[in-house]
N, C-alpha and C positions, 0 to 999 in steps of 0.2 A: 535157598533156591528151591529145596523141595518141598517146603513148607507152602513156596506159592503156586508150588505146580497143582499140590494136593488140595488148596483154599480154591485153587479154578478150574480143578475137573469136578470141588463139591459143588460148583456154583453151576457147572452145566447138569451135573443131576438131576438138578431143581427143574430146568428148564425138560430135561428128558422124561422123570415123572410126569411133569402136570402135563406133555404133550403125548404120551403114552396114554393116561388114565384121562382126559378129553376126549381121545381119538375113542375109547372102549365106551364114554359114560354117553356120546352121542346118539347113536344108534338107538341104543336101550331108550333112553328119554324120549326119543321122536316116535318109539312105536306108543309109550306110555302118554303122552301129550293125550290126544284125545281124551283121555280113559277120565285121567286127572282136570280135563276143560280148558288145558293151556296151549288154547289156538287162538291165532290172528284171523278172526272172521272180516271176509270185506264190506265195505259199506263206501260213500258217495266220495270218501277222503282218503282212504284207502289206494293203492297204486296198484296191490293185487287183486286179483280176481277169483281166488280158492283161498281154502280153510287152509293156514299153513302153523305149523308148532311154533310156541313161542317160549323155547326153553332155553335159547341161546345164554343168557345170562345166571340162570341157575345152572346150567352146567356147566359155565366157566366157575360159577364160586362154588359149586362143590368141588371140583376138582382144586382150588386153589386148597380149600380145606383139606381133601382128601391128601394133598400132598404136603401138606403143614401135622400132620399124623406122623408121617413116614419118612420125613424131611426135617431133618433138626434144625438147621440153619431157620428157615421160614418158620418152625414153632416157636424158637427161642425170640426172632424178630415179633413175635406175635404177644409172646410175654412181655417184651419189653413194653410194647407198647400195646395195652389191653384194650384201655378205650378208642382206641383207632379203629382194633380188629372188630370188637364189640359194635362199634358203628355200622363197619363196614357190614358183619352179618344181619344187621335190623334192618339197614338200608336191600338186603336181597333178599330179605323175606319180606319188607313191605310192599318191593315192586313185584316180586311173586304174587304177592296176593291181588296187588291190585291189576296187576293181566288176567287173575282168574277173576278178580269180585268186580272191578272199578270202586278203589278207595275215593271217596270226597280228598277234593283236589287240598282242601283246609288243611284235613287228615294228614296226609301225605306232606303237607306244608312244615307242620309242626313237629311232624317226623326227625325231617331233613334237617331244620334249626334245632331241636334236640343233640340230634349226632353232632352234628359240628361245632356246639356250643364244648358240648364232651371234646369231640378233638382239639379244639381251640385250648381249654384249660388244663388238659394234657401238656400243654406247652406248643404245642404244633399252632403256629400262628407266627401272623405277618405283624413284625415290632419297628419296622420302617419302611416308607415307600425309594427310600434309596437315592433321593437325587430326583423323584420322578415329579415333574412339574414345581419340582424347588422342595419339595417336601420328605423331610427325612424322618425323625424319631417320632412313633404315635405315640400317645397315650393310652392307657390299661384299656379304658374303654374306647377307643378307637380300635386298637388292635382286636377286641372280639368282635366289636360289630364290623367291621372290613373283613374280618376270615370268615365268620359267619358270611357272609353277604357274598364271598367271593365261593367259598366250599357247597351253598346253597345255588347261589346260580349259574356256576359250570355244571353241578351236577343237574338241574333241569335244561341249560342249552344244551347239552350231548344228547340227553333223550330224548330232545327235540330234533337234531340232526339226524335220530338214525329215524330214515325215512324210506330210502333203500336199499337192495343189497347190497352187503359189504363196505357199507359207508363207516357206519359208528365204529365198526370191527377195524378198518384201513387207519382210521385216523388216530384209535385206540393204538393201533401197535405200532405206528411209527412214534406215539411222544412216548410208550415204555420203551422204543429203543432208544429215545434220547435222552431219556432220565438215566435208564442203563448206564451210555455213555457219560452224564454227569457222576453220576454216582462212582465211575473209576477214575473219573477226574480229580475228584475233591476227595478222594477216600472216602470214598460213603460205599464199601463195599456191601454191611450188611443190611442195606435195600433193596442191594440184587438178589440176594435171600426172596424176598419178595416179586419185585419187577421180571425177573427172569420165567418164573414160575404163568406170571400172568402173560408174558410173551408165547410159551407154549399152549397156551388154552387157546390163546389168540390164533394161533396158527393153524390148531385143529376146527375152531369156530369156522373160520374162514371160509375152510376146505367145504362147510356146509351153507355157508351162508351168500357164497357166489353164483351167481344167475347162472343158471337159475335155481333159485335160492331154498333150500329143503327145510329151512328155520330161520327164526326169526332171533334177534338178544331179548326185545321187551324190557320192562323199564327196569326187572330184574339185574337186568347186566348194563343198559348206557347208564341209568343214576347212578349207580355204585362205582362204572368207568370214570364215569364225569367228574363224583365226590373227589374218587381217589387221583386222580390224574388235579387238579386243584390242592390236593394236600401235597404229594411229591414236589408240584411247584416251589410249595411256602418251604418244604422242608431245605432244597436247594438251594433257593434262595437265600432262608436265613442260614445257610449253612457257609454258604460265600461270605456270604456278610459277617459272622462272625469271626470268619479265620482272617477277615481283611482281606481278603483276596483282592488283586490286581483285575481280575476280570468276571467281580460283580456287574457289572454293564451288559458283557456276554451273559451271563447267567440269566438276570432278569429279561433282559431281550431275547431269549431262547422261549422261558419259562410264559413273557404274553404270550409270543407268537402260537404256542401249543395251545394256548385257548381261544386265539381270536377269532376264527371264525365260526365255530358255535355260537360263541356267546354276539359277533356281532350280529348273525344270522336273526338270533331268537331277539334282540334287542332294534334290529329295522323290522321286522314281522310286528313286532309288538307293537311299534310305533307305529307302523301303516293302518292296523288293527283301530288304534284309539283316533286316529286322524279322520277315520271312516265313523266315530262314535259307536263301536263296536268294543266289546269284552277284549281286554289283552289274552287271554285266553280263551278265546274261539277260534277251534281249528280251522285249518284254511288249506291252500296249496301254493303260498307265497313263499316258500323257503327255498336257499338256493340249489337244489338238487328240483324241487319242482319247475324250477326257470328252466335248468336245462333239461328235465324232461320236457317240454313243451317244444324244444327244438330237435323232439325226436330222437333223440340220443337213449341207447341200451343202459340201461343198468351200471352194466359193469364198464362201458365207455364214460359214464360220470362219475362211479366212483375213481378211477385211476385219473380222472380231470380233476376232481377235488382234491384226490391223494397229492395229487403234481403240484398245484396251488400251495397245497398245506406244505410241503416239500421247501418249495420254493419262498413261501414266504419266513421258513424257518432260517435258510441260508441268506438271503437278503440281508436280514435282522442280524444274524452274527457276523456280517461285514458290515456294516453300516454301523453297529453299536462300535467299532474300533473308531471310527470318525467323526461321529456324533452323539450328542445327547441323547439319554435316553429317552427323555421328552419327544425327542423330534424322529427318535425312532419308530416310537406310539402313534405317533401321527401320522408316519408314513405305513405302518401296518393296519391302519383303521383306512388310509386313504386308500390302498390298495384292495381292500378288500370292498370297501363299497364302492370304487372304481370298473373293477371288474362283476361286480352284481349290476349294476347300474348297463354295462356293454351289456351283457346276456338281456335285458327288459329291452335296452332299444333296437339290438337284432331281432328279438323273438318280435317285437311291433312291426320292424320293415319287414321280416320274414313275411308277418298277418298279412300286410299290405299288400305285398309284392302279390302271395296267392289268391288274394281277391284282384286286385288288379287281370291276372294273367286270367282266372276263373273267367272274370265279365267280357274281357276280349275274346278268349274260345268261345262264348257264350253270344 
């Protein structure tokens, strides 16, 4: 009994370090931003209107480091698995650099498939889809090109999402609390070594990053959120699956739902982009936080609309997985989500309408 008392007051440590040593590393950073060139200047796509720092996500992973120092638990998680950490730090110095330089998007490309090919043959990779549209055990080379494919493109739809205050950061720390929560499920305590630590930087981010907003993450902190919030997936995942667990179905339907709407986000953007004969990567103001900023809505009244959605569509999925396929759970968490994109486009139309209409009649 005091052996578990002593394992979960080390486990909140973790979380009181890295929200201590966030709280002290922000400040400093934001007066250094300038100095260093790491500001979000605005321009035609831009939502702000002033030079704002953009150190949100080097100071959450210094501080993850700083507390992987002084923090055994999360050092030792870090040896065990090198090439993971090893990833994780290439991936926050490349998006560092590229908020200061603009790395070629190639660059950046081959980066990201680099690190995750490393994570993948680490052993962290998806070796079945579980049941999900009939299909269960992959092959050696299915399984890297699917982790690859999957670790590369949550970690570019998160940096896509964070668009504005408080969004990447909200959505970030609601699935580390629900990996948390997995991880005391299934005995995966020492990930909360990790996940706990990243909840505290979370918190103190926050406190900076809510409208109005004093910093910004940059691709510094969503890719490496996105990477890593995509590997804790796979890790849960096959973690269920291995032990045989009774409530793989739950797992897996917890584990899309944390990614779907980025990824479905950046994956209609994309498509609307090529349907125009346009670059899938030409920035634009089609994504779902720019619908509802178009219906006037603050900042921080769409991030806690998004928060609610992302919320909601987590709890749907873990009732639902108890009485359906997980196939038909997918479908209903893609239905729901381009459902509700879809309401916000033909409101924000009748809105257009309605004030033209009402304009030409005062007129």
């Amino acid at each position: 009994m005091l052996t578990n008392v002593q394992t979960t007051a080390s486990l909140f440590y973790g979380i009181a370090i890295a929200l201590l040593l966030c709280w002290m590393l922000l400040p400093l950073l934001i007066r250094l931003s300038p100095l260093i060139g790491l500001v979000d200047r605005p321009n035609d796509r831009k939502v702000h209107h002033q030079s704002i720092p953009a150190i949100g996500g080097l100071t959450i992973g210094l501080t993850v480091i700083g507390t992987a120092i002084i923090y055994a638990p999360l050092q030792a998680l870090f040896w065990q698995h090198i090439p993971l950490a090893v990833a994780l730090v290439i991936l926050l110095a490349t998006g560092v650099i590229d908020d200061r330089l603009n790395i070629r998007a190639s660059l950046r490309l081959f980066i990201q498939v680099s690190c995750a090919v490393a994570v993948a043959h680490h052993g962290i990779r998806l070796t079945s889809l579980h049941g999900l549209f009939g299909i269960n055990e992959l092959s050696l080379v299915l399984q890297y090109g699917l982790t690859v494919l999957i670790l590369t493109g949550m970690a570019n739809a998160f940096n896509l999402i964070d668009g504005i205050d408080g969004l990447a950061g909200s959505l970030a720390l609601i699935n580390m609390v629900l990996f948390s929560t997995l991880a005391v499920f299934f005995g995966q305590r020492t990930w909360l070594a990790l996940l706990l630590p990243v909840v505290g930087a979370l918190l103190a981010f926050l406190k900076y990053n809510w409208r109005p907003a004093r910093l910004f993450m940059g691709d510094g902190g969503s890719v490496v959120l996105g990477f890593l919030i995509a590997v804790l997936g796979i890790v849960f995942v096959e973690r269920a699956y291995q032990d045989r667990s009774a409530y793989v179905p739950q797992v897996v339907a917890l584990v899309m739902a944390s990614c779907m709407i980025p990824v479905l986000d950046a994956l209609r953007v994309f498509a609307n982009r090529i349907s125009k004969g346009q670059s899938p990567f030409l920035a634009d103001k089609n994504h779902m936080h720019h619908w509802l900023l178009k219906h006037r809505l603050a900042h921080s009244q769409i991030t806690v609309r998004m928060a609610g959605i992302h919320v909601t569509l987590l709890l749907l999925s873990l009732v639902i997985s108890v009485f359906f396929s997980i196939s038909l759970v997918v479908i209903v968490q893609v239905g729901v989500v381009f459902a509700y994109t879809g309401m916000m486009q033909l409101s924000h139309s009748f809105l257009t309408s309605y004030r033209l209409v009402k304009l030409l009649a005062s007129g």
